[in-house]
N, C-alpha and C positions, 0 to 999 in steps of 0.2 A: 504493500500500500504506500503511495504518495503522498507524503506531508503535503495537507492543504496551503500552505502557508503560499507557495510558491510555483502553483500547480503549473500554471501557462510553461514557466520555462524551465521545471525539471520535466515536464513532460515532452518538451522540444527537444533538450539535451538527453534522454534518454534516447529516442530514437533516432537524432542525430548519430548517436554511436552506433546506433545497428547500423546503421544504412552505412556509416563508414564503415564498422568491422565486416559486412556484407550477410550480415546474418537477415539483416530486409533487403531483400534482393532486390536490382533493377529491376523495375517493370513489372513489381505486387501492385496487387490494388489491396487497397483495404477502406474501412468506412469510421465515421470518428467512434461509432457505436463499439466497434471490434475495438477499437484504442482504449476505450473508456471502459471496456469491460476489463481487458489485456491488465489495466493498470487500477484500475477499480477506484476510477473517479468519474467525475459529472459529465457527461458532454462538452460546457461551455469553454473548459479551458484547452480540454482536449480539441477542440474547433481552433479554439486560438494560436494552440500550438503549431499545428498544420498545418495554417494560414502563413506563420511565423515563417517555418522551414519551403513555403512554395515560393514566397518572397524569397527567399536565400537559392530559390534556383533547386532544392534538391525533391521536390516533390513537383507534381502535376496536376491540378484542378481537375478532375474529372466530374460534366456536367450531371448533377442530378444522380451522381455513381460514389462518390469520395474521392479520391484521392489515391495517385498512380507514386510511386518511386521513380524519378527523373531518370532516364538512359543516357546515359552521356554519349559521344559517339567518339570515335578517335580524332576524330577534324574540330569538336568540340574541345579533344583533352590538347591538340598541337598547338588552335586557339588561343586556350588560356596558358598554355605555358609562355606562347609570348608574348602574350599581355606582361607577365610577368618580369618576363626578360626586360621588355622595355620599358615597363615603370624601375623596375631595380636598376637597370643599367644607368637611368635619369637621376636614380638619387642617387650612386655611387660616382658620376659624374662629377658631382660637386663637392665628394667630399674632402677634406683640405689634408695636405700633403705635410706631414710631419717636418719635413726637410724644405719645407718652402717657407713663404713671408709668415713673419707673424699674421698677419689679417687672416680673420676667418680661423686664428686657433680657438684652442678652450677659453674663454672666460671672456673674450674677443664680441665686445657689445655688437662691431660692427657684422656679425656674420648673419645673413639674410637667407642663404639656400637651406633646403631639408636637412642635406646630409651635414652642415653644421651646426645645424640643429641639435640634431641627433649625437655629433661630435661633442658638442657640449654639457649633452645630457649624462654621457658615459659619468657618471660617478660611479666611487667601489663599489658602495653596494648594489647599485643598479647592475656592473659589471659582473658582480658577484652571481646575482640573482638569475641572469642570461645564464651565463659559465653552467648555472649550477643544469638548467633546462639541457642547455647542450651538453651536455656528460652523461644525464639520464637517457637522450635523445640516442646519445651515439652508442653506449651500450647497449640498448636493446637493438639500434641498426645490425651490431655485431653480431648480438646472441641470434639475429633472427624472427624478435619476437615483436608479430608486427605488430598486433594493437595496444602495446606496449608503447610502443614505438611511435604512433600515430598521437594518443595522447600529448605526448613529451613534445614530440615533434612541432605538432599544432599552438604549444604553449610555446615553446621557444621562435616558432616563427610571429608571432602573437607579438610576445614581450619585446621581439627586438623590433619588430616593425613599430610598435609604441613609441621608441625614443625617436621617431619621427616630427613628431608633435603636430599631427596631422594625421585627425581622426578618417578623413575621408579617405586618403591614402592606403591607411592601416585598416579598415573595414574593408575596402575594396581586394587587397593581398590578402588578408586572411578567408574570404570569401572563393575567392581563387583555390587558395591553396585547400580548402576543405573539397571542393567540388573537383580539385586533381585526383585528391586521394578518394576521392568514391571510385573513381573511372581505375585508378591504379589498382585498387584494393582488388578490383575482380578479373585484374591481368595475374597480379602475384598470388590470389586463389588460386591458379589452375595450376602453379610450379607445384612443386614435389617439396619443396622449403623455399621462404623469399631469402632465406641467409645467402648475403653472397649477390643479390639485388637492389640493398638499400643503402642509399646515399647514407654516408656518416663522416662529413665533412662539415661538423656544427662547430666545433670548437674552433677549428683552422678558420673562419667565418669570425666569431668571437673573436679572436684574436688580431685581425685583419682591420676591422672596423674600429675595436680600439685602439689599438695603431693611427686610424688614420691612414694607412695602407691602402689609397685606391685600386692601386693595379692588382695587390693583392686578393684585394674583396672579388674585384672582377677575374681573378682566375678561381678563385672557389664556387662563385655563380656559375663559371662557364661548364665546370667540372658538374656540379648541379643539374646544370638544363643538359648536358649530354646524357648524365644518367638518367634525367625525366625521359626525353628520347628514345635512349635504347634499351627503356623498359617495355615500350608498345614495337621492338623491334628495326628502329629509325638510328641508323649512326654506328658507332661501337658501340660492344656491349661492355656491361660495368665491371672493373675489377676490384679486389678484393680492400686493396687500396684507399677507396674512396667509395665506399658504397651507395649507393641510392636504391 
């Protein structure tokens, strides 16, 4: 049973997770009645919830029927990978180079773009708090264990997209990256184990961004969208090295 307190969105956030771990398959139908029984609360929040999650792209309105599980399709998941690419490439663009002018370092009133923003905002514990998502992240990439891994993953891309300071920016990535991992989640179902498939280049990232290391960041990204790629088969495939 669901603590009433907060029905609308632990009930989102639960079946958010199924539909990530693929346990709701693309392309169930189901009806809020089935939800509200599933989870033994009322209709209305249940309605709300599912309302919530078709806005997010991961459900279907089905007329007068409820409610479909979103198919992504592969032209769908190449799409939003580069959506991606080129929002991230835009704010690593700007981010200021340790080795260059003062202007645009830490503490530096005058710095106006995202990624100095974002530069600025690195404090330890903030730093700390990423490091800690990317460690969680990257061991479970290791062990294999993906909706372990999906969790951790989702919060670390979450947290660090935050020090953006730009909520639209940061809603719009994190939207992205939950809707990759639906589509990915039912490529690396069909492996034998995803071990040995999952990017695990969170911390080299961490490190890069604190830094201030633009080229760096942008070869860990590049490393990223090749394994997003040659997980639906497009490009090399991943080595052990840098998982995705």
């Amino acid at each position: 049973m669901i603590k009433r307190s907060t029905l609308r969105s632990q009930v989102a956030t639960a079946l958010r997770d199924e539909i990530l771990a693929g346990r709701l398959a693309t392309g169930r139908d189901f009806t809020v009645k089935e939800i509200a029984e599933q989870y033994g609360v009322s209709a209305t929040p249940v309605r709300e919830a599912l309302v919530d999650l078709a806005a997010q792209g991961l459900l279907d309105v089905e007329q007068h029927r409820g409610f479909r599980v979103h198919e992504f399709t592969l032209a769908d998941y190449l799409a939003m990978c580069e959506a991606q690419q080129l929002v991230v490439d835009g704010v690593f663009q700007g981010l200021p180079n340790p080795a260059g002018p003062a202007e645009g370092r830490r503490g530096d009133a005058r710095c106006e773009t995202v990624a100095e923003r974002a530069f600025q905002a690195l404090r330890p514990e903030v730093v700390t708090s990423v490091r800690r998502r990317a460690v969680a992240a990257e061991r479970a990439a290791r062990s294999g264990d993906l909706d372990v891994l999906i969790a951790y993953d989702l919060r670390f891309w979450r947290e660090l997209s935050g020090l953006l300071g730009n909520a639209y920016v940061c809603d719009f990535l994190d939207r992205l990256r939950i809707q990759c991992w639906v589509y990915a989640v039912s490529v690396l179902r069909t492996l034998p184990t995803p071990r040995g498939h999952l990017w695990s280049g969170h911390n080299a990232l961490v490190d890069a961004v604190e830094s201030g290391d633009a080229a760096s960041a942008r070869e860990v990204m590049a490393s990223y969208n090749s394994h997003a790629l040659a997980l639906v088969g497009i490009g090399a495939g991943p080595d052990e090295g840098t998982e995705r």
